[in-house]
C-alpha positions as CSV (number, residue, x, y, z in Angstrom):
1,X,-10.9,16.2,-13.9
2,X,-10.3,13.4,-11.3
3,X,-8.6,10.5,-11.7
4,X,-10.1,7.2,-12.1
5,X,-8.7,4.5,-10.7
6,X,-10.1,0.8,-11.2
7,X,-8.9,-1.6,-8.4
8,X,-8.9,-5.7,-9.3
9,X,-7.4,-8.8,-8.0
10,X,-4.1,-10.1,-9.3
11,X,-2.3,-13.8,-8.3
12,X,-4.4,-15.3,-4.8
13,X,-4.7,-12.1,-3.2
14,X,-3.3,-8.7,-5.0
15,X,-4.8,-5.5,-5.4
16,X,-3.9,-4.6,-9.3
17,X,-5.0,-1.0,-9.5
18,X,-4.8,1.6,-12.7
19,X,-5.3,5.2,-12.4
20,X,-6.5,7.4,-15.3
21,X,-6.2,10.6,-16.4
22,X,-9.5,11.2,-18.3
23,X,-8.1,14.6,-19.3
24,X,-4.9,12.7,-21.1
25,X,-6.0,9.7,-21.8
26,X,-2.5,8.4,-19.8
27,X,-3.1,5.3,-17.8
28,X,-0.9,3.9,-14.9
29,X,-0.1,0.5,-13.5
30,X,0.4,0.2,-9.6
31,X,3.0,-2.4,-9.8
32,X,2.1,-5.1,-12.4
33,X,1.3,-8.5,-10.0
34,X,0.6,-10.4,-13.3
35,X,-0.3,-9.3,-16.7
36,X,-3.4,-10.8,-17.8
37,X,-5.8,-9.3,-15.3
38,X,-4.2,-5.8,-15.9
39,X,-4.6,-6.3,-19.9
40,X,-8.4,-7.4,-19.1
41,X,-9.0,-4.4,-17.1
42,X,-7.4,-2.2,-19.6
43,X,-9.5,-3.8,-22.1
44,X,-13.1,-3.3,-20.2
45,X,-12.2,0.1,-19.5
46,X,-11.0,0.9,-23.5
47,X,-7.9,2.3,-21.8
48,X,-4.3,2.3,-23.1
49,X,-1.3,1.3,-20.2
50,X,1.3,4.1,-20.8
51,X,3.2,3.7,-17.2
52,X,3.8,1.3,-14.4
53,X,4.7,2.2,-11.4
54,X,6.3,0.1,-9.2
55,X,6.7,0.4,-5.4
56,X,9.5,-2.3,-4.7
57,X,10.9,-5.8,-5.9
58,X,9.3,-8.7,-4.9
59,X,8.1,-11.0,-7.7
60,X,4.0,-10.5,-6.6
61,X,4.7,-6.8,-7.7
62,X,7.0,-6.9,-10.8
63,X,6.2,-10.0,-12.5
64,X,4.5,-9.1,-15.3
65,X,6.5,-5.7,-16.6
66,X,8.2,-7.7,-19.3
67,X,4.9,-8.7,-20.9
68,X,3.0,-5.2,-20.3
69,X,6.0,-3.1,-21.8
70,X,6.6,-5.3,-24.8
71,X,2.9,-5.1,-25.5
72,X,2.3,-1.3,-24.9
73,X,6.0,0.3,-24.7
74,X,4.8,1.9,-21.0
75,X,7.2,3.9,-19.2
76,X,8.1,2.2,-16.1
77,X,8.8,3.9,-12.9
78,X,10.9,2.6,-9.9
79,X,13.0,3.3,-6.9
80,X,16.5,4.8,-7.2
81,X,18.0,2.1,-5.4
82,X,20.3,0.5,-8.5
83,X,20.7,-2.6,-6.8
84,X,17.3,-3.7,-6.2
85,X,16.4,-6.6,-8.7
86,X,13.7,-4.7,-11.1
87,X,14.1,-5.3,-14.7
88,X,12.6,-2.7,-17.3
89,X,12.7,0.6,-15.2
90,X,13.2,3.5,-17.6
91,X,12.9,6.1,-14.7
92,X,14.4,5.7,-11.2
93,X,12.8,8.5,-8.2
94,X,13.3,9.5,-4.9
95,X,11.6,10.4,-1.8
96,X,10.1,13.6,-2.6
97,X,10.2,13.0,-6.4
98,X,7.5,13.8,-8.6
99,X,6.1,11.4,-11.6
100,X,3.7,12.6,-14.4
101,X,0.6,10.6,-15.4
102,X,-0.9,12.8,-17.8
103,X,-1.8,15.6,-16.1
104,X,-2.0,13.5,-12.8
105,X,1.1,13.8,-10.4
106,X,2.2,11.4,-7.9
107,X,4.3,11.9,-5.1
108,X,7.2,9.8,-4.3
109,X,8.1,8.5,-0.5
110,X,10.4,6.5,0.6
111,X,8.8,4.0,3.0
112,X,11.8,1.1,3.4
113,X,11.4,-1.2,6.1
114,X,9.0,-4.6,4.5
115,X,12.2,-4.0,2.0
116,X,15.3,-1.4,1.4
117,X,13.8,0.0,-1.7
118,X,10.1,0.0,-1.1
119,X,8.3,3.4,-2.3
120,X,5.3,4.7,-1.9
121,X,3.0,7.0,-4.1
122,X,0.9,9.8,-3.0
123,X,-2.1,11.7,-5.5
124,X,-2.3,14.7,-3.4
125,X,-4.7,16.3,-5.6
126,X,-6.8,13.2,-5.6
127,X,-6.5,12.4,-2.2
128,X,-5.0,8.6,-2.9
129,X,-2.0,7.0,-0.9
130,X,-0.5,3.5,-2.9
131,X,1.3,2.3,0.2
132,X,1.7,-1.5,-1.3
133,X,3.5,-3.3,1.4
134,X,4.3,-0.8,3.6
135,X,0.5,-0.1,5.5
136,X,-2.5,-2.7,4.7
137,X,-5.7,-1.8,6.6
138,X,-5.5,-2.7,9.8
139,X,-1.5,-4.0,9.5
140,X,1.4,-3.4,8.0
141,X,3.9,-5.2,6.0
142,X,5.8,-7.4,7.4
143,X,10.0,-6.4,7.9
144,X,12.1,-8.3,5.9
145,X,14.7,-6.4,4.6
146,X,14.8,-3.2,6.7
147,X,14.5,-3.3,10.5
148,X,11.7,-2.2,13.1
149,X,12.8,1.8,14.1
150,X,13.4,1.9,10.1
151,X,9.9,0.4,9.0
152,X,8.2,2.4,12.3
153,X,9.7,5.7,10.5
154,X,8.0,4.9,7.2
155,X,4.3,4.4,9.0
156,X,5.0,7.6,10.1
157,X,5.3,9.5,7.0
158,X,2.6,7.7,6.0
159,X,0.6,8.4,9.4
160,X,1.1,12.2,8.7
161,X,-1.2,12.5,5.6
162,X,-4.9,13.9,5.6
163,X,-7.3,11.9,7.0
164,X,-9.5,12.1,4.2
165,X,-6.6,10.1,2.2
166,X,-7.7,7.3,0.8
167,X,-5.3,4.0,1.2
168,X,-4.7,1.9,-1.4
169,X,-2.4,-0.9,-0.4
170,X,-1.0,-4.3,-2.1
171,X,-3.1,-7.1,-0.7
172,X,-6.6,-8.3,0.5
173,X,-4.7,-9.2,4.2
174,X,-7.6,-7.1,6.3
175,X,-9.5,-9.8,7.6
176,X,-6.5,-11.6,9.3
177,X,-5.3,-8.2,10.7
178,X,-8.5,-7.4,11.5
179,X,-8.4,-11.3,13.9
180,X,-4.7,-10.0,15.3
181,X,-5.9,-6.4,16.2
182,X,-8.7,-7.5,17.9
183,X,-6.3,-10.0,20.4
184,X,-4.5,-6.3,21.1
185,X,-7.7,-4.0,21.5
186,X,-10.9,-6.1,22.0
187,X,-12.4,-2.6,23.3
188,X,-11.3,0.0,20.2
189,X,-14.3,0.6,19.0
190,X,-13.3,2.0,16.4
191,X,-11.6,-1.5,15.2
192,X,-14.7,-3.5,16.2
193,X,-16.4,-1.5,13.9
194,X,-13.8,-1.9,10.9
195,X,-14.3,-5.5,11.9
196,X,-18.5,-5.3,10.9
197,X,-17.5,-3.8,8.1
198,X,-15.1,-6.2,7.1
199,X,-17.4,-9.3,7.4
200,X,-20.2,-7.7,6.2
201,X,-17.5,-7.3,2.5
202,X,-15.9,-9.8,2.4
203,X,-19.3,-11.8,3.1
204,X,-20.5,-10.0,0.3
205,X,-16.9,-11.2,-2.1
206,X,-16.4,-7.1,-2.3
207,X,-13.0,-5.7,-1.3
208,X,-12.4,-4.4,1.9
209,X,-10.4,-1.3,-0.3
210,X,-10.0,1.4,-0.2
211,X,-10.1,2.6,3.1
212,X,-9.8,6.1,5.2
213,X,-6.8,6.8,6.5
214,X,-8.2,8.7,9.3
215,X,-10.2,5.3,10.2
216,X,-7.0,3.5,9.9
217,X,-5.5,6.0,12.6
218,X,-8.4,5.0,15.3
219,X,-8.3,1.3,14.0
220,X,-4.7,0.5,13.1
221,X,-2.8,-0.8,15.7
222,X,0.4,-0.7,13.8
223,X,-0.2,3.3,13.2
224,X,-0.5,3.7,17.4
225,X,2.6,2.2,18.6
226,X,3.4,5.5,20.2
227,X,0.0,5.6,22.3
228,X,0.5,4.7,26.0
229,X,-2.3,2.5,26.4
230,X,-0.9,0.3,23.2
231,X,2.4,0.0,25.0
232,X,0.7,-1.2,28.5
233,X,-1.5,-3.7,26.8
234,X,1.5,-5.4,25.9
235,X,3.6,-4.5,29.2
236,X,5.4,-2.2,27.8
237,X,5.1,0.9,29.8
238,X,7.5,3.4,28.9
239,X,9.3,1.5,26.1
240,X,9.9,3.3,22.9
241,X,7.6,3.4,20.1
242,X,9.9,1.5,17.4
243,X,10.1,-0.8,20.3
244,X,6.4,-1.1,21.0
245,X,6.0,-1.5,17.1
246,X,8.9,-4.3,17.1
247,X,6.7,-6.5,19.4
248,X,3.5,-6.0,17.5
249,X,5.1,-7.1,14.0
250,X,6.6,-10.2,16.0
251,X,3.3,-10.9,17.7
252,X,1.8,-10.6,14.3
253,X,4.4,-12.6,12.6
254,X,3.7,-15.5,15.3
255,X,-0.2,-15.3,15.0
């Protein structure tokens, strides 16, 4: 069977998302924002937590581990990277690793850049990318540890999966990227429609996730940086696309 996945709000604006195995019983944690609204949504669904798995180390994604694995002795998954601050892990992985939920298997990819450890997981079988900070809809995450030919390299592993993916990422940012992309590409048409769609939700208090990844290809900006007609709207004929990417995220950073 399919996995279920339940996506909620954590903290001001976190995704919290689990993903069941129906077939199992197993139930994962994508990153643990905060532990009550993850215990609740265990709760509704009559679901028991058996892994978290974490995509890098910034206190909005880790901070409630302590309090999950003390109440349900989860497995918790994280990058290899030994020096990145994440209490709790019991399993490190690698790009290309594979992690078990259940019967459900995740792929590992190593998407560095918004930081040095950042991961990625990827449900090939159920067609579901958990990019966290790496790739929002209509953005991306913004560099703070990595650097902009490193981060433009991780949009493009992420870039290279089906578009029938569906993305899954750490925060409710689209509506803001949605106003920057818009500055870029007033005529994609693609994007203006994203941007109906987007009022229409969050109008409507729904989430604006998950979406396609082939709609985030049209409408992404960030995804595109290696399109000519990206690089000449911002006068950047012939410049390289980590470069092109470089100006975006610091145009974006400024907005």
């Amino acid at each position: 069977m399919a996995a279920e996945i339940r996506l909620f709000t954590c903290l001001s604006d976190n995704f919290g998302y689990l993903v069941h195995d129906p077939d199992t019983g197993a139930t994962a944690s994508i990153d643990a924002p905060e532990a009550a609204p993850i215990i609740n949504a265990l709760d509704e669904e009559g679901w028991r937590l058996t892994d978290i798995l974490v995509t890098h180390h910034h206190h909005d994604h880790v901070g409630g581990i302590a309090e999950l694995k003390q109440k349900y002795g989860c497995r918790v998954t994280g990058p290899h990277d030994k020096s990145t601050r994440i209490a709790n892990v019991d399993l490190r992985v690698a790009h290309g690793d594979v992690v078990k939920v259940g019967s459900l298997l995740a792929r590992v990819l190593e998407t560095p850049g918004h930081t040095l450890d950042h991961i990625s997981y990827v449900f090939d079988t159920d067609k579901a990318l958990f990019a966290a900070d790496t790739l929002f809809s209509i953005g991306c995450g913004r560099v703070f540890e990595g650097n902009y030919p490193m981060m433009w390299d991780s949009l493009l592993k992420l870039r290279a999966l089906p578009d029938d993916f569906r993305l899954y990422c750490g925060h409710e940012y689209t509506a803001s990227n949605v106003k920057f992309a818009l500055q870029i590409e007033p005529d994609n048409a693609a994007l203006k429609a994203r941007a109906e769609e987007v009022a229409r939700l969050r109008a409507a208090s729904e989430p604006t996730i998950p979406s396609l990844l082939g709609e985030e290809k049209k409408a992404n900006v960030f995804l595109r940086a290696d399109d000519p007609d990206v690089a000449s709207r911002l006068h950047m004929k012939g410049a390289g696309a980590a470069e092109v990417f470089g100006e975006l995220r610091e145009r974006k950073n400024k907005s």
